[in-house]
N, C-alpha and C positions, 0 to 999 in steps of 0.2 A: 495629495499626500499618499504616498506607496509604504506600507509595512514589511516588514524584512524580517523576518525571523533567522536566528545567528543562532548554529548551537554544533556542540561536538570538538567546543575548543577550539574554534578556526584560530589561527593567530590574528592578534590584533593590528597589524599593519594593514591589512585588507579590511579588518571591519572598520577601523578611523574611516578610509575613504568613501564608507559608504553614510557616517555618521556625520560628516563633513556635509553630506547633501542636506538643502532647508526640506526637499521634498522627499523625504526619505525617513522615517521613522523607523530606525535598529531596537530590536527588543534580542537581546542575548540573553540565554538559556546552557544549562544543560544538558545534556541527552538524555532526552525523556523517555518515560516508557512507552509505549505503542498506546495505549490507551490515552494517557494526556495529549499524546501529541496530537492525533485523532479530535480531540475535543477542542482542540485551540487552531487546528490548522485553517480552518473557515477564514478566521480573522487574518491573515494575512498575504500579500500578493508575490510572496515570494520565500524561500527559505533557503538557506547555504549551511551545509555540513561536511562532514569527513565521512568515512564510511561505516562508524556507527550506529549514525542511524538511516532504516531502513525505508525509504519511500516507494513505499506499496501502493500496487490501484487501487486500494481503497483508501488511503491517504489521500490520493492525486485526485480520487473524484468526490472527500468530504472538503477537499481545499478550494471553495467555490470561484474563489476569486483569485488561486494563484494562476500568474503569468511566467513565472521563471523557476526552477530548481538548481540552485549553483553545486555543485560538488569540489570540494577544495582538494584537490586530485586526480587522477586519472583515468582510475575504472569505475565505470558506472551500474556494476552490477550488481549494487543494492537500490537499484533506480527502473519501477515498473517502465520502461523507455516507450516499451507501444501502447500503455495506455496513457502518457504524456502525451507522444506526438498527438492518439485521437482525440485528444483534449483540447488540443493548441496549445500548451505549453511547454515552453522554453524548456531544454535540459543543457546547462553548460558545464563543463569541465573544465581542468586547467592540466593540460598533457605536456606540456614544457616544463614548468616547473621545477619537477623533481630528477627532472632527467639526469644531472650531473652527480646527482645522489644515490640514483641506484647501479649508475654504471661505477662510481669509484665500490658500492657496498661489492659488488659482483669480484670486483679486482682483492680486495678485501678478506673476503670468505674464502674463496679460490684458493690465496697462497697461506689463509690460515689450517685449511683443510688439508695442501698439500705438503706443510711445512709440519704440519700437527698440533698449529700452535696453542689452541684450545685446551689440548691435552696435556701438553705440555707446562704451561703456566701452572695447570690446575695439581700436577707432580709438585713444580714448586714451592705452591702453596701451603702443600701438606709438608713441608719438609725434606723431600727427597731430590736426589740430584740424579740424575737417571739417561743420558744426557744417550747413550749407545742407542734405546727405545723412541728414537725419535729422525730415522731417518728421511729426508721429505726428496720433492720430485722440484724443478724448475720447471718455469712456463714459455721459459728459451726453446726455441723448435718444434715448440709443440704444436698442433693444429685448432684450432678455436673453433667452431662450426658455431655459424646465429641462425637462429629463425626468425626472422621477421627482422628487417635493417630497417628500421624506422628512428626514431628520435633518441632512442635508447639503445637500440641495437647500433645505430652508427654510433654515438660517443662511446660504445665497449670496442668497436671496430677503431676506431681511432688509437685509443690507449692500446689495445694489444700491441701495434705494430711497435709500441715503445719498448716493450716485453720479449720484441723479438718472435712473434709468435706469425703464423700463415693462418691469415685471413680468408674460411670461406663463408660463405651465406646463401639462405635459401629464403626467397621471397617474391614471388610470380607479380606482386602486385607492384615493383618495385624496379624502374628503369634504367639500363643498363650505364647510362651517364653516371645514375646515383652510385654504383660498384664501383664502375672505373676514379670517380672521385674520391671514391675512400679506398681504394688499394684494396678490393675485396673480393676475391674470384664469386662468380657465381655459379652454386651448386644448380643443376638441371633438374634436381627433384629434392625428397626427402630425403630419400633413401640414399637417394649417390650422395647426398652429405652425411649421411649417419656413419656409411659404410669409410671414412678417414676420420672422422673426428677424433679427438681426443677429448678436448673440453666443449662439451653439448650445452649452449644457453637458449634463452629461450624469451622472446621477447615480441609477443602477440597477444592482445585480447581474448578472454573468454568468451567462446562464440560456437554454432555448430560443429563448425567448421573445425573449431582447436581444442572441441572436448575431448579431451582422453586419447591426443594426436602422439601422445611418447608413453606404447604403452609394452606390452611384451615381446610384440615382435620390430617395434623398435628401436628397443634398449637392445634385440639380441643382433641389430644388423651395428652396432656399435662396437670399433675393435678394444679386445682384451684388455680391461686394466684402463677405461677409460672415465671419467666424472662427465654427471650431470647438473647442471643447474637451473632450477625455477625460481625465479624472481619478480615474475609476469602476475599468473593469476592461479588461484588454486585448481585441480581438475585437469589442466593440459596433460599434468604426468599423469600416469595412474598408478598413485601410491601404492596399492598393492603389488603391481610387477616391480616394481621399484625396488621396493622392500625384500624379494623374490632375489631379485637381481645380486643384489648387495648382502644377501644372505648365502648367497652363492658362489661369490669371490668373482663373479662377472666383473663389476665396475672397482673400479679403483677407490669412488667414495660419491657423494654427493652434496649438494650443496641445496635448504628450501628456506624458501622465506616467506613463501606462500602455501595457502592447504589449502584441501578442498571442504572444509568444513573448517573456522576459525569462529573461538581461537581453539588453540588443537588441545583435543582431549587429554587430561594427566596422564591418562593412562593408555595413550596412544603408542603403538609398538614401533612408532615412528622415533621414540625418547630414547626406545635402549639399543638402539644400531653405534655402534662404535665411529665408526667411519660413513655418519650422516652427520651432516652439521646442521644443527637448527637455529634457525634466528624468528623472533616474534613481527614478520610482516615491518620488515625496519628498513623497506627501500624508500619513501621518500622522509626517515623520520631523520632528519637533520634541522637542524636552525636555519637556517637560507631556504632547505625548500619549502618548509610548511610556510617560511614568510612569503617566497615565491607565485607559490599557490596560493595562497592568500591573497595576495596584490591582484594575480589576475584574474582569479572565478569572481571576486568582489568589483572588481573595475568592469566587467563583462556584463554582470547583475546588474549594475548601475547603469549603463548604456542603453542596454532593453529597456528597463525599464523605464527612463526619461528618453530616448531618441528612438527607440524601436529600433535597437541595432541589433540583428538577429545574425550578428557574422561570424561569432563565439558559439553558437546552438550548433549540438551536435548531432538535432533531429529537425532541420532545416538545410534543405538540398540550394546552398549557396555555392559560388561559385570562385574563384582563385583571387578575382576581382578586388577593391575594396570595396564596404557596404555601401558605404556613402556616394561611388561613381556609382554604382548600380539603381541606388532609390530613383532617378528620373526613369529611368526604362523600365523598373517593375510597374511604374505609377502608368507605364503607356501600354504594356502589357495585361494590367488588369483591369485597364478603366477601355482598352479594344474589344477584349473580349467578353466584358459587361453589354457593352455597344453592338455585337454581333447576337450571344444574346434577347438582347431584348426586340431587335428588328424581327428576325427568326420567329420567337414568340409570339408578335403579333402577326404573322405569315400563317400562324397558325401550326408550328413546329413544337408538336407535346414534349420530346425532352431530346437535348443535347448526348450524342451518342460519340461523337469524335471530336478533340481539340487536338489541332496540328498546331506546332508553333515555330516558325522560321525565322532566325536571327542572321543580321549583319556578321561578317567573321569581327568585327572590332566588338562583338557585345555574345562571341560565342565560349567566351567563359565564366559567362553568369547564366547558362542555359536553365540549371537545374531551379535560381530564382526566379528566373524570367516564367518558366514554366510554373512555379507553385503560385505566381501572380496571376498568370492568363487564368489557372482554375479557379482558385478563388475569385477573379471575375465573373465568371460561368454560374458560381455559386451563388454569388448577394442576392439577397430578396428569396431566393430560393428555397435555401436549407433552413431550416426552426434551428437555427445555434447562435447563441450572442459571439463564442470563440472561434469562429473563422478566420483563419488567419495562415501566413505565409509557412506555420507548422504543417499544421494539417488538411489543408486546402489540395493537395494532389489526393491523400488518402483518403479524404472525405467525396472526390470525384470518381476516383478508380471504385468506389464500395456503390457509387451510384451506376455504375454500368459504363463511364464516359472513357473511353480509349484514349491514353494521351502518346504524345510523340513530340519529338522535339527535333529541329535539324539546322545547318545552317545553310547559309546562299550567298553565293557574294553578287546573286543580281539585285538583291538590296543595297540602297543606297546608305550612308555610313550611320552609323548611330541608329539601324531602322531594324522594327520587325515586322512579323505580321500575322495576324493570331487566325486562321481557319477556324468555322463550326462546323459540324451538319449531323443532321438527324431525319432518319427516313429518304424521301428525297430530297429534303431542303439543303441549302449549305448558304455557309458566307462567309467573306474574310473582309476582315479590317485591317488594314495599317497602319504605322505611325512611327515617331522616331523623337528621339531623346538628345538632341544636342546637345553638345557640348559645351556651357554655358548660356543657354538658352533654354527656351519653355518647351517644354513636352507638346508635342502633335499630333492629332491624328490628320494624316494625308488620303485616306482612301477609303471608302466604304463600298465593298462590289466593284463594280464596275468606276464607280462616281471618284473622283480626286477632290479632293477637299481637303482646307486648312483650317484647323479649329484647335483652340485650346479648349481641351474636354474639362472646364472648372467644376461646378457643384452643380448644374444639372445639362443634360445636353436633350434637344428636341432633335428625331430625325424625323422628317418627312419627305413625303414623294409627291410627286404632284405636275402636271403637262404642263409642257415649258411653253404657256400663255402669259400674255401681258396681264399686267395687274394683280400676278399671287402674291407678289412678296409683300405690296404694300397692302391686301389686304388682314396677311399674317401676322403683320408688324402693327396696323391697327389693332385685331384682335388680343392679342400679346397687352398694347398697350393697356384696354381697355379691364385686363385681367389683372392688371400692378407686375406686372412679369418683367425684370429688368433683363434686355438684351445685352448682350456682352460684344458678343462677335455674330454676323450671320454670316453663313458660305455658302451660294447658290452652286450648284456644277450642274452638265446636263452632257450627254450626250451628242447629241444632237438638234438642231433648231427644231423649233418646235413639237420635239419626240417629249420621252421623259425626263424629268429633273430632280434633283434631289437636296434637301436645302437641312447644313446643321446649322442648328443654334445652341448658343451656349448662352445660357442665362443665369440671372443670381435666385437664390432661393429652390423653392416646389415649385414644381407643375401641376395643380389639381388634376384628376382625369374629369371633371366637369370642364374643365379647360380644352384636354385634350379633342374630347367627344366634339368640343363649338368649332376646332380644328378640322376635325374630318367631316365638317358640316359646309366649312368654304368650295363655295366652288372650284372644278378643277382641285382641289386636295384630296391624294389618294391613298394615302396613309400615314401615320401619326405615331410612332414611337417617344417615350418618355421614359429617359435613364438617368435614374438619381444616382449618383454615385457615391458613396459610403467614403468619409472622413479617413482620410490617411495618416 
């Protein structure tokens, strides 16, 4: 049974299908204050909210036993993110959802700003008819300039071309297909988009990279008489040139839905600008999206949590893939590099300093999983942490000194990787392969070819290729209660070295191990428990 903590008003479409699970226990709350929340979060393995409230590292590290953080939206910057990932726990969002919603609020605010309708109305209201004081601009001909054409920026891209408007866009991280598909020139920089815009939006996360990226000198490379709009995140503009700008008859007007501090001060100088329109943070606040979002940060929570599907985590280095065609190969990837590992260690190899990891091209767009598996291989038994896991198992390697790499090959055969160690002078690779409706294998250890399904414990030994090893290992085995699964003899050459895995059910004692390297002709003795998937 998994607990779920629900609060901050998710809509209830998403918490039914969490309340529908028998293994899932929903307790829905209010948004608490920092102090309660703090005293009750221990108790549960997961929590989902709005952006309310605020999950801070020390939330994340008095939540002993959470595994997931759902956020029912987009931005996750009320979410400590790097002291989750070094936690191992999940952080998921829901970035689709609201999209249809803030791209019409954008269309919205735009022609109520330029039409003056705000102001208008608000003449009406009081009685007066004033109708001369109200001349507005159209969005026929005018230039649109995006930052960032992502899921939000393309549905604004879309709708403009309906408006009659010239589509540009500046977005380095964003492939020339994606432009040509939406009829959207792409601007070469920032600047050479500032420098035509008319209508400036903005549509990228808060990050280094986008704090404070529209700020005075580039509102001032913007032509005469031009709007801007944030709808993104508060801090991208910098309110103060802003304000500067718009007090200067620079800009035509603007448009914020977003601050850098919310909710915004009463007596924020942001209130009495004539020709800024303010909205209270009301891009995904429709009916459809909070249900949206709802359905999917809830159904995402639920998957983790009963299937370990970390394909929703958006501090899990997954790959384009689906989850589910990737779990046989992360399962060969981490149960190889367990396997190189432990060989290494009894070689006498103090600690793992590089993991190389080389994928089939058919399995080189889950690299980013396949590689958080090879390390967290590297790591079981290792590290003092019960949370090890596909979150933080690269993070937790790179803070140990271990250089990772990833690459692909197509002299691997299909569905195959192959996981390199080394440390000092030692090294070794293992490989293996994941077919496609078939059992996971490891095919190679070093030099040696071998077929083995790596189940719940795998023996490697070495040992001269004389008559009579195997059945005295297989005696000994017997005599230990050790169920044999599969055994794989390989060797080299006649009578050179050999190398023999076995897979068996249960433990290996090392008093077991020790009567192994006791047989004659055996010359080494490895024993890899492999950790429950």
């Amino acid at each position: 049974m998994f607990r779920v903590l629900v609060t901050d008003e998710v809509d209830q479409e998403g918490v039914a299908l969490l309340a529908a699970e028998p293994l899932l226990q929903v307790d829905e709350m209010p948004t608490l204050p920092k102090d309660d929340l703090l005293a009750r979060i221990g108790e549960y393995d997961a929590i989902v909210g709005r952006s309310a409230t605020r999950i801070s590292g020390d939330l994340l590290k008095a939540g002993a036993r959470l595994k997931v953080v759902g956020r029912a939206g987009v931005g996750i910057d009320n979410i400590a993110l790097d002291v989750a990932t070094s936690l191992g726990i999940a952080v998921i969002n829901a970035p689709a959802g609201n999209t249809v919603a803030v791209a019409e609020l954008f269309f919205g605010a735009v022609i109520g700003l330029l039409r003056q309708i705000p102001r208008a109305a608000d003449v009406m209201r009081h009685g007066r008819w004033d109708r001369a004081s109200f001349m507005g601009r159209e969005l026929k001909g005018k230039v649109l300039g995006i930052v960032g054409l992502g899921r939000i920026g393309s549905e604004v891209a879309l709708r403009a071309h309906a408006f009659g408007m010239t589509v540009v866009a500046y977005d380095p991280y964003i492939a020339d297909e994606r432009f040509t598909a939406l009829r959207v020139r792409r601007a070469p920089s920032l600047d050479a988009l500032l420098a035509e815009t008319n209508v400036l939006t903005l549509h990228v996360p808060l990050t280094e990279e986008t704090q404070g990226m529209i700020g005075k000198r580039e509102l001032g490379r913007l032509p005469s008489r031009s709007v801007v709009v944030n709808m993104a995140r508060g801090g991208i503009v910098d309110e103060t040139a802003l304000l500067a700008a718009l007090d200067a008859d620079q800009l035509r007007g603007a448009v914020l839905d977003v601050y850098s501090a919310e909710p915004l001060a009463t007596d924020s100088p942001l209130r009495s600008v004539p020709n800024l329109l303010l909205t209270p943070h009301l891009g995904a606040n429709t009916v459809e999206a909070q249900r949206n979002v709802s359905r999917d940060v809830c159904l995402a929570v639920r998957d983790a949590l009963l299937r370990n599907d970390l394909s929703k985590s958006i501090n899990v280095a997954g790959g384009a893939g689906e989850w589910g065609e990737l779990q046989p190969a992360m399962l060969v990837a981490r149960r190889a590099a367990a396997v190189a590992r432990a060989v290494l260690a009894d070689q006498g190899m103090r600690a793992v300093r590089k993991l190389a990891l080389r994928v089939s091209p058919d399995l080189a767009h889950g690299t980013g999983a396949l590689l958080a598996a090879a390390a967290a291989g590297v790591l079981e038994g290792v590290i003092e942490t019960d949370r090890l896991n596909l979150i933080n198992a690269r993070a937790l390697a790179e803070a140990r000194g271990i250089e990772l790499s990833v690459g692909e090959s197509s002299e691997l055969g299909a569905r195959a990787l192959e996981v390199a160690l080394a440390g000092g002078m030692q090294q070794l690779a293992v490989m293996g392969t994941a077919p496609d409706g078939g059992t996971p294998r490891l095919t190679q250890i070093g030099s040696f070819h071998i077929d083995v399904n790596p189940r719940q414990t795998l023996l490697i030994l070495t040992n001269l290729d004389v008559p009579g090893v195997i059945g005295r290992v297989g005696t000994l085995l017997g005599e230990q209660r050790v169920n044999i699964a599969e055994y794989h003899q390989a060797r080299l050459a006649q009578g050179g070295d050999a190398l023999a895995a076995i897979s068996v059910d249960g433990a290996v004692s090392e008093e077991t191990r020790r009567a192994l390297l006791d047989l004659p002709d055996v010359l080494s003795a490895s024993v890899v428990h492999f950790r429950s998937e």
